[in-house]
N, C-alpha and C positions, 0 to 999 in steps of 0.2 A: 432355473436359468441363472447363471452366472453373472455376475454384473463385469461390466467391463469399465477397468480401472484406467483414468484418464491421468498420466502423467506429464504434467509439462517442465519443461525443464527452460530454465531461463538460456536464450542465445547470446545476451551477453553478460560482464562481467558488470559489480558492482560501478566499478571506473570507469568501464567506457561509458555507462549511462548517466553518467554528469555531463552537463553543457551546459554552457553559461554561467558556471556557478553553484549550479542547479544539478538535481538526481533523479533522471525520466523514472518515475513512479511503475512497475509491474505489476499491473494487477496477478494475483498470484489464486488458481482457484485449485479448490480441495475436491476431494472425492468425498463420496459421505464415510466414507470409511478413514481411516488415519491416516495422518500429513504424512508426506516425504520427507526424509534428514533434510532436504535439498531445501523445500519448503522452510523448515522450521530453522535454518539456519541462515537462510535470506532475510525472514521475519526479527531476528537479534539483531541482524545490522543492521537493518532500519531502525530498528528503536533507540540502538546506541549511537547512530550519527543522529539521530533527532535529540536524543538529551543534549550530546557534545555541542550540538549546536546551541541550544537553549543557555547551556551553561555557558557559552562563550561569552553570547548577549551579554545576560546577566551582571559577568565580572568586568566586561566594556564598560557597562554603566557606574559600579563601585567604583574601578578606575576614575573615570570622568568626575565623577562626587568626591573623590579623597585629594583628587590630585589640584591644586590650587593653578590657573592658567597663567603663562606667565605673559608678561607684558611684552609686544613687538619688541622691543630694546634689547638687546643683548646684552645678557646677564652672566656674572662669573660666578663661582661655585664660592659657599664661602667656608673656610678652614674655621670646623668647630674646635672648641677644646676640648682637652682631653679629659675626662673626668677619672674618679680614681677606679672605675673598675675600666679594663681594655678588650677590645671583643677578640678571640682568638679561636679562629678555627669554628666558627658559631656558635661558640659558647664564651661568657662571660665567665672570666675568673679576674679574681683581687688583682691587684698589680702590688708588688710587693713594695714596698715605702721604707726607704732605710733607715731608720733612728736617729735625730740628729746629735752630732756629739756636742757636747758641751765645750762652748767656747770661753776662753776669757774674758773677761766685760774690758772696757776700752774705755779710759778716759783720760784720753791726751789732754795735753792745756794745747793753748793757739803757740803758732809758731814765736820762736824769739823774735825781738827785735833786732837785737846783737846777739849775732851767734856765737861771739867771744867770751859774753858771758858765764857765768856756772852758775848752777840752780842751787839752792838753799830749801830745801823743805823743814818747818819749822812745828810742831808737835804743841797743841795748846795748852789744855788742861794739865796743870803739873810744870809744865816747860817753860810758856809764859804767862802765866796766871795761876793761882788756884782758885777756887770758887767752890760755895757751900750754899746749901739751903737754910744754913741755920747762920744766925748771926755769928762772923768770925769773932773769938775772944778778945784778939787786938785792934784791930780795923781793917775797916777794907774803903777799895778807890772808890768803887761803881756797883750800882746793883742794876740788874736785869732783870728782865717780868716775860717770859716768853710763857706760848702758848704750846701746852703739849697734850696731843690725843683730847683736846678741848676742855684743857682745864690748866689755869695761868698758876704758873710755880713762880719762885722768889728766890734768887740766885746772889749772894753776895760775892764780888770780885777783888781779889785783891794780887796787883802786880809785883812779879817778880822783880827784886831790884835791879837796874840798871836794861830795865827791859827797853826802855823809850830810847836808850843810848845806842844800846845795841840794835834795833831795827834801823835808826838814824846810819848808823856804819853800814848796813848791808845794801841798802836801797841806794849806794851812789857805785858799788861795784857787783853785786847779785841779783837775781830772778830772786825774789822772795815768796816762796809759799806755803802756806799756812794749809796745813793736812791734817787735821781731826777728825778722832771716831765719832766725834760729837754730833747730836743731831742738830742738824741745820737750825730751826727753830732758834735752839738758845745760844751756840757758837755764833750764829751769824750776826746775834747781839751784842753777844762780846767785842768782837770784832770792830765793830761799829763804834764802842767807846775809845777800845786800846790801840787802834788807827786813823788817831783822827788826822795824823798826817799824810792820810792816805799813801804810805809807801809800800803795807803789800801789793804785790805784782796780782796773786793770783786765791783764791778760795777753794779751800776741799773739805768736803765733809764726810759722814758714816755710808752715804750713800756709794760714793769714788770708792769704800774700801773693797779689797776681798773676805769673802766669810770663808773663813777654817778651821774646821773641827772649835766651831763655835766663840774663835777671837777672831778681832778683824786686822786685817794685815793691809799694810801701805806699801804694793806692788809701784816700785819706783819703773818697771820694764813700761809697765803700760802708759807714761805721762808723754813719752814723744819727746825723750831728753836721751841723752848718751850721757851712758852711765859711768864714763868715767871725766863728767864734769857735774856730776851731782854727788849731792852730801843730805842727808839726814839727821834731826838732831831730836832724839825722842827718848823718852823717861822709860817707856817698854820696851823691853824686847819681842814683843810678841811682833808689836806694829814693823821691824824691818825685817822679819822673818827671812826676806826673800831676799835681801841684796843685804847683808849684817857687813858685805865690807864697805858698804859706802853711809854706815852709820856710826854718827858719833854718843855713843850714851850718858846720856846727861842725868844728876840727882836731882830727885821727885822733889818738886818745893810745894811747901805746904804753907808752915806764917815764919820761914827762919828770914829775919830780915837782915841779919849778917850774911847772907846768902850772896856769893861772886863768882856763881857759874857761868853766867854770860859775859865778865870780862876775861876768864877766859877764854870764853871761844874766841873774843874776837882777837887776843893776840895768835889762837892759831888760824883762824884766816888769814892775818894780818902777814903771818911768816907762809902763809900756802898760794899766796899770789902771782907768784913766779913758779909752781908747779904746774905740768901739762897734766898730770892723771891724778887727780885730788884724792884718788882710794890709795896713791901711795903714802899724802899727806895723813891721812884720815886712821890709816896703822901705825905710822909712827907716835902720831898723837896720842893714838886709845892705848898704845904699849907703855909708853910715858908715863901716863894715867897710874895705870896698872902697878907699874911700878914704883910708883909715887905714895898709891896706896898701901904699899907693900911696906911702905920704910915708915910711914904714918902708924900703921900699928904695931 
C-alpha cells in the first residue's frame, strides 16, 4: 500500500503573516518521509528573523550602556582638536607637518625716546676696557669676581684712556649701547664699575649675538634702529660682519696708555652731527683712516 504523501503548502506569504508587529507562527507538518523545498525553506526564515531579532535586542542594549544620556538642557556639539594624525576616508594617515624654517632671533631694544637721535653701539672688551685674569703688569682700575658655569674667576680691569670722557660726550647727543660677546655674568660687572654715571642707554651681551660658522656677529638689522642712523665701533671684524658700512674699526687696546682712539672718535661725531645718513660719515672717516695709515708707514 502506498502511502499518501500530505503536502501543504503555506496560503500565505511570510509578510502578510505579521500583525501587529508580530509573525502568525505556521505550524508546518512533515510527512515521515522527506520535507518539501517549500518546508525547509520556510524553516530558514524563521530562524534567521528570530536571530535578526535577538541581535537587534542585543545591540539596543550596548547602545544604551556606551551611550552616556544627555541632560534635558540643550547641548551643542563641541569642536575637538585636531590631533596630528587626520581621518580620511576611514582610514588614518599622518598629516604631513612642514619643517619649520629657521628664523632670526630678534632682539630689538625698546623704542627711542627721541627719535632724532642716532644709535652708537659701543664694543667692550679691547674698545673700552681690557681685562685679564692674571694680574696686569702696569695696573688696573677695578677687578671683578663673576661667577661662571659655578666657579668664581678674577678679572683685572683696566680702562681705556679717555673712556669716562668719551661716554660723558655721547650720553647728552646718542642712544649709547654697550654690545658684547661677553657673557653676561662677567660683562655685566664691568659695566656696573665703568658706569657708574649711569649714561649707558642700553646692555647687550653673547646671548643678543648671531652665531656663524662658529664667531658671533652683532646683526645691527635686528635692534629696531634704522640703519642709517646707527654706527658701530668694534675692534673685530668679525662682530659687524653684517652691516661693515656702519662700522667704525677701532685699535685692539691692551695696557698702551698713550692710547687716543677715543678722542678721535669724538671729533668725528663731533663733525657728523649735521649729517642725515651717518654711513656716509662712517666712509669718509674709515677712508681717512686708511689713508692716514698709508703715509704713517
Amino acid at each position: 500500500m502506498v502511502s499518501k504523501i500530505i503536502r501543504r503548502t503555506p496560503t500565505k506569504s511570510i509578510k502578510d503573516c505579521r500583525k501587529n508587529g508580530r509573525r502568525k507562527k505556521t505550524p508546518v507538518k512533515c510527512s515521515s518521509s522527506s520535507s518539501s523545498p517549500s518546508v525547509v525553506i520556510a524553516t530558514i526564515n524563521e530562524s534567521f528573523f528570530s536571530c535578526r531579532r535577538r541581535l537587534v535586542k542585543i545591540f539596543s542594549k550596548i547602545v544604551r550602556i556606551a551611550t552616556p544620556k544627555r541632560s534635558p538642557k540643550k547641548q551643542g556639539f563641541r569642536k575637538l582638536k585636531k590631533s596630528a594624525f587626520e581621518s580620511t576616508n576611514e582610514f588614518l594617515i599622518p598629516r604631513m607637518v612642514e619643517p619649520e624654517i629657521a628664523k632670526p632671533l630678534f632682539f630689538g631694544l625698546p623704542p627711542l625716546e627721541n627719535p632724532e637721535k642716532k644709535t652708537i653701539f659701543l664694543d667692550l672688551d679691547e674698545t673700552l676696557i681690557h681685562s685679564s685674569s692674571d694680574p696686569l703688569s702696569k695696573h688696573f682700575d677695578f677687578v671683578v669676581r663673576p661667577t661662571i658655569d659655578g666657579e668664581t674667576m678674577t678679572f683685572y680691569v683696566l680702562k681705556r684712556p679717555g673712556v669716562d670722557k668719551f661716554l660723558e660726550y655721547l650720553c647728552g647727543k646718542f642712544e649709547i649701547v654697550v654690545f658684547t660677546a661677553g657673557l653676561r655674568e662677567y660683562a655685566s660687572l664691568v659695566l656696573d664699575e665703568l658706569d657708574k654715571n649711569k649714561v649707558i642707554n642700553h646692555r647687550l651681551y653673547r646671548d643678543s649675538c648671531r652665531e656663524l660658522d662658529g664667531k658671533y656677529v652683532k646683526d645691527l638689522a635686528q635692534m629696531g634702529r634704522d640703519l642709517w642712523k646707527v654706527v658701530i665701533v668694534d675692534d673685530n671684524p668679525n662682530s659687524y660682519a653684517f652691516q661693515p658700512q656702519n662700522a667704525i674699526p677701532i685699535k685692539p687696546f691692551i695696557e698702551d696708555l698713550q692710547d687716543n682712539e677715543l678722542s678721535k672718535l669724538i671729533q668725528f661725531f663731533e663733525a657728523s652731527e649735521g649729517v642725515e645718513d651717518i654711513r656716509d660719515a662712517v666712509k669718509l672717516f674709515t677712508h681717512e683712516g686708511v689713508q692716514q695709515n698709508l703715509l704713517d708707514c
